[in-house]
TIRO-2110 file (N, C-alpha, C; in Angstrom, 1 decimal):
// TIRO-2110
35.2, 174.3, -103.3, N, 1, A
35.1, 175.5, -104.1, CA, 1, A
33.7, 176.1, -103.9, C, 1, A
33.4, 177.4, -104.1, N, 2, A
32.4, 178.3, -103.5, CA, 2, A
31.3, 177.9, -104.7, C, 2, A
30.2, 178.1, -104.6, N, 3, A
29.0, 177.7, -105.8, CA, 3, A
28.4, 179.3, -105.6, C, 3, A
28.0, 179.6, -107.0, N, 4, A
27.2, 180.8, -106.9, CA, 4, A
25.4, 180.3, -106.7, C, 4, A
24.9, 181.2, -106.0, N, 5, A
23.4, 180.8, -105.6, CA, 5, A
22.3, 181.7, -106.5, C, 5, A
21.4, 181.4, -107.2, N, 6, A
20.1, 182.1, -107.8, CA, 6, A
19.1, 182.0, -106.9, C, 6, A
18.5, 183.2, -106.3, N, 7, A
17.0, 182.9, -105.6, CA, 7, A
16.8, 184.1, -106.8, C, 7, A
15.4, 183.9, -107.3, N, 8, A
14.7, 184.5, -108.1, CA, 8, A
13.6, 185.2, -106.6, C, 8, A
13.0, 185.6, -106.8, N, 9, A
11.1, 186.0, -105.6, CA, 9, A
10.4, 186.9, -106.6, C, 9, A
9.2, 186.1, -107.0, N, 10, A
8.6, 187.2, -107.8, CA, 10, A
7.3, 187.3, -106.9, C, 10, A
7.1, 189.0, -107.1, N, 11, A
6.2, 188.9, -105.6, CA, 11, A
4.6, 189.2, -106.8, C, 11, A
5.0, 189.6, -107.9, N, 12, A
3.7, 189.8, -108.6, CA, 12, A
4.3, 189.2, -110.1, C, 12, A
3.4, 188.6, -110.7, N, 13, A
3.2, 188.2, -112.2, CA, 13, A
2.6, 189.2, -112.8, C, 13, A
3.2, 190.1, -113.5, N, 14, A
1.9, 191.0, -114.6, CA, 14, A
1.4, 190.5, -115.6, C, 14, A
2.3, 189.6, -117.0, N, 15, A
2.0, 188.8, -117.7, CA, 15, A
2.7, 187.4, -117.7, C, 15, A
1.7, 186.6, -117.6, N, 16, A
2.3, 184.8, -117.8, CA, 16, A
3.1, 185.3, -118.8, C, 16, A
2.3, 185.5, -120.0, N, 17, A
3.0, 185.2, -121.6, CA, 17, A
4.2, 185.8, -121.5, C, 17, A
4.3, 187.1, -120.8, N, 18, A
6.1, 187.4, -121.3, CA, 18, A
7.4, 186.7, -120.0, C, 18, A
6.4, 186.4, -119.0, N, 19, A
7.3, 185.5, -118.1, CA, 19, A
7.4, 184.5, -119.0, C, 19, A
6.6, 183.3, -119.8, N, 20, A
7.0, 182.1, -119.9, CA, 20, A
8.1, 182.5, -121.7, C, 20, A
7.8, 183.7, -122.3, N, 21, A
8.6, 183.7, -123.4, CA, 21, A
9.9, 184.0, -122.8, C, 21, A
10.2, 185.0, -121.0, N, 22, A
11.4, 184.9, -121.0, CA, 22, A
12.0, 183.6, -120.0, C, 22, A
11.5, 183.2, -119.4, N, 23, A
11.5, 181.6, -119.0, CA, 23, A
12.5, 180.5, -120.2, C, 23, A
11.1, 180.4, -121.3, N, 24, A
12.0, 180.2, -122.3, CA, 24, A
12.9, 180.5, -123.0, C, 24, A
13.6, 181.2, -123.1, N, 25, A
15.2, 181.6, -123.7, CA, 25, A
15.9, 182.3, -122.6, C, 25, A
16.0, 182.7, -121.3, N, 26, A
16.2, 182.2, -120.1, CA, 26, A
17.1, 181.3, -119.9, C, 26, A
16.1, 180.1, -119.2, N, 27, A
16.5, 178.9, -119.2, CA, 27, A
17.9, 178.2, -120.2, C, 27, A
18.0, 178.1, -120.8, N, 28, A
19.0, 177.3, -122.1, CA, 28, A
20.1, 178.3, -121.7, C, 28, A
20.1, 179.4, -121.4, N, 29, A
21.5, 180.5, -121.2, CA, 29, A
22.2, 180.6, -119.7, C, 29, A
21.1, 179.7, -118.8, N, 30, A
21.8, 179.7, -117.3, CA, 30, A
22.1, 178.4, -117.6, C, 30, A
21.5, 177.8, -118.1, N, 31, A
21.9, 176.1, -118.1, CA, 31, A
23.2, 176.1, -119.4, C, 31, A
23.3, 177.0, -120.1, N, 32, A
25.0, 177.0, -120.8, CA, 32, A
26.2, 177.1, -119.5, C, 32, A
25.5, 177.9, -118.8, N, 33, A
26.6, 178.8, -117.4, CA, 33, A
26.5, 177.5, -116.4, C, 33, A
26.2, 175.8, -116.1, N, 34, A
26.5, 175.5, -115.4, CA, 34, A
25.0, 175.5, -114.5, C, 34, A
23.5, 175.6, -114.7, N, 35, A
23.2, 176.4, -114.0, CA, 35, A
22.2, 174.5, -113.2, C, 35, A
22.1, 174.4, -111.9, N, 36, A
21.2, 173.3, -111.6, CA, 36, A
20.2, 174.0, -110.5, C, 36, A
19.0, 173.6, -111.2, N, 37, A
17.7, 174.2, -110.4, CA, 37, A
17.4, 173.2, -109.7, C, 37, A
17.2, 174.1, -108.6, N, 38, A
16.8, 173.0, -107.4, CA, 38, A
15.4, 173.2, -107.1, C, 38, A
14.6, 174.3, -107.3, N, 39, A
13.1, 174.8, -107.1, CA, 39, A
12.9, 175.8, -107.8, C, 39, A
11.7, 175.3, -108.6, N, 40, A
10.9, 176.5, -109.2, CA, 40, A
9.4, 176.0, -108.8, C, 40, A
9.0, 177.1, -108.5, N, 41, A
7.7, 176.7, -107.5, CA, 41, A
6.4, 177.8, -107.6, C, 41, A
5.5, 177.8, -107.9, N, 42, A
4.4, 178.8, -106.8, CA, 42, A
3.6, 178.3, -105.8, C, 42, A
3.9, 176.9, -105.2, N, 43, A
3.6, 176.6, -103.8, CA, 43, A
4.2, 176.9, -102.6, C, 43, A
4.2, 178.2, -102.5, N, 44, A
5.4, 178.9, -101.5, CA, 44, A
4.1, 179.5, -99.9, C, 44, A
5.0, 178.8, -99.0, N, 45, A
4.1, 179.2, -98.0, CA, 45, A
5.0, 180.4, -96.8, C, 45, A
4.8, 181.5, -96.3, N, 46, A
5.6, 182.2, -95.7, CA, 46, A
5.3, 182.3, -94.1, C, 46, A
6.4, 182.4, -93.3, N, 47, A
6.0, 181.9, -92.0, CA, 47, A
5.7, 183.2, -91.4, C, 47, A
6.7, 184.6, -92.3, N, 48, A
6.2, 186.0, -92.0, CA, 48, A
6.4, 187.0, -92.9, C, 48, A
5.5, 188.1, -92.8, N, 49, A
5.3, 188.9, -94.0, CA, 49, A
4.6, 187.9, -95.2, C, 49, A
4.7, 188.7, -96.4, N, 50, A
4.0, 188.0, -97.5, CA, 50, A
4.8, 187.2, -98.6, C, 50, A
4.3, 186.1, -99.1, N, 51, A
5.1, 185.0, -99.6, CA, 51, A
5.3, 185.7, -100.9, C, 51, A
6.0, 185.5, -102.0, N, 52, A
6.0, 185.5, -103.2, CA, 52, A
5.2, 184.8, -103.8, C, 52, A
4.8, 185.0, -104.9, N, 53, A
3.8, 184.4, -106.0, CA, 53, A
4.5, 182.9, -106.2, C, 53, A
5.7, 183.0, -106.8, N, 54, A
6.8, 182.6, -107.7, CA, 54, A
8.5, 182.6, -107.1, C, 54, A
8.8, 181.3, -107.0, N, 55, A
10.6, 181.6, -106.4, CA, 55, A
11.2, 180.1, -107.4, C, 55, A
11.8, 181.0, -107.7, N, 56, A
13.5, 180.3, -108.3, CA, 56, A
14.8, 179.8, -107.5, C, 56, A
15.1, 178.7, -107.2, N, 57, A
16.3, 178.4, -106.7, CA, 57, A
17.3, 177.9, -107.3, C, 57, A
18.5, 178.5, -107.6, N, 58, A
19.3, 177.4, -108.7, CA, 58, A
21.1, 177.9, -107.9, C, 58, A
22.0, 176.3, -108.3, N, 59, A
23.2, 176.4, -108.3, CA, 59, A
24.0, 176.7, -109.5, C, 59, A
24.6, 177.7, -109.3, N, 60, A
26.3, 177.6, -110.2, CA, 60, A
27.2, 176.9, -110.2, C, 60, A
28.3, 176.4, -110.9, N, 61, A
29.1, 175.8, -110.4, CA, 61, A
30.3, 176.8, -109.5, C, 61, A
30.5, 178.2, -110.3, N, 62, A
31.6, 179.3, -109.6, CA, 62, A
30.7, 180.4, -109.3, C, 62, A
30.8, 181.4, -108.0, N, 63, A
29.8, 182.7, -108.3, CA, 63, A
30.0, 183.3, -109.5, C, 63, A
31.4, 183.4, -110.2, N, 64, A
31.2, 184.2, -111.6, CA, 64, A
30.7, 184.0, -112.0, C, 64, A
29.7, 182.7, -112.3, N, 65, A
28.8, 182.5, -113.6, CA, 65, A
27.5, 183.1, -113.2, C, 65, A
27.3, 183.2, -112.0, N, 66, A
26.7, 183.8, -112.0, CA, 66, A
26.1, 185.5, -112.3, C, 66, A
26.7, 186.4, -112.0, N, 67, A
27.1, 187.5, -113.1, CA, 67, A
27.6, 187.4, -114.3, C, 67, A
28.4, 186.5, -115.0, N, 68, A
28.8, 186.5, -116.0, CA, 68, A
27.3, 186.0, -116.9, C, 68, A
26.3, 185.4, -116.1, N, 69, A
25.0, 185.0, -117.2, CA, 69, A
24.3, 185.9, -117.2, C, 69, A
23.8, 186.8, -115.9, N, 70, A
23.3, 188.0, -115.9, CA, 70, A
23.6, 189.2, -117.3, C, 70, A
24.8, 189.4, -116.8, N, 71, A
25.4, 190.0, -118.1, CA, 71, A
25.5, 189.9, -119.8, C, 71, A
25.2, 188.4, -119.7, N, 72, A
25.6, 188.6, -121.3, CA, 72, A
24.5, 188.5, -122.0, C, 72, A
24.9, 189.5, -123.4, N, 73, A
23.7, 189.6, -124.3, CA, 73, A
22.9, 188.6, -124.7, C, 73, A
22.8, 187.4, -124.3, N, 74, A
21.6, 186.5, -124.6, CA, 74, A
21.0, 186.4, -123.3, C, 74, A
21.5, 186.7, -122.4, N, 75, A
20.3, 186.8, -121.0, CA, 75, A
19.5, 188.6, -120.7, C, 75, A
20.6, 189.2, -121.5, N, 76, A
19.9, 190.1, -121.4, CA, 76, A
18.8, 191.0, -122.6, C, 76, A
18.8, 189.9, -123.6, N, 77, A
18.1, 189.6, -124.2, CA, 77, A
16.6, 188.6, -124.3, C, 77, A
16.9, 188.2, -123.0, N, 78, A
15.8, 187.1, -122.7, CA, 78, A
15.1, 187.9, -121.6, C, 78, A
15.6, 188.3, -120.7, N, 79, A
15.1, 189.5, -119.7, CA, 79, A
14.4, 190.7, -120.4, C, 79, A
14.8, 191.6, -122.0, N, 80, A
13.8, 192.0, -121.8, CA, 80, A
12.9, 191.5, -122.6, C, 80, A
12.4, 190.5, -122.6, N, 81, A
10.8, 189.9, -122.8, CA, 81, A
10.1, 190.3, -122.0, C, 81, A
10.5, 190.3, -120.7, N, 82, A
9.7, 191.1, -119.2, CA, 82, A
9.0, 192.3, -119.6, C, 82, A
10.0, 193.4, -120.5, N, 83, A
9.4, 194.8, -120.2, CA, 83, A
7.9, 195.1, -120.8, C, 83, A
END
């Protein structure tokens, strides 16, 4: 069966605080959806062009979930902590 894939790349941090407030309630809403992180990192080294700061890697169990967590009101509720 097919697995949905998450790469996050964040190429700039503007604020920790509102990254780790949406981090925290985030997290608990992709991990409802099935979600297993395989790397969260800022030791990223690039072999070309410029690395990201920050990369995310996580499995789904189905690709739906992964849109289906994007979409729903508690992730999109946790996303805008960002703005």
């Amino acid at each position: 069966m097919a697995k949905g894939i998450l790469v996050a790349l964040y190429r700039k941090i503007h604020d920790q605080d509102k990254l780790t407030a949406y981090a925290t309630d985030a997290a608990p809403v992709m991990k409802g959806q099935g979600i297993r992180f395989f790397a969260r990192t800022t030791n990223i080294q690039s072999l070309k062009g410029l690395a990201p700061v920050r990369a995310v890697v996580g499995e789904f169990p189905i690709p739906e979930a992964v849109v289906a967590t994007y979409h729903s009101k508690e992730y999109q509720e946790a996303l805008s902590k960002l703005d």
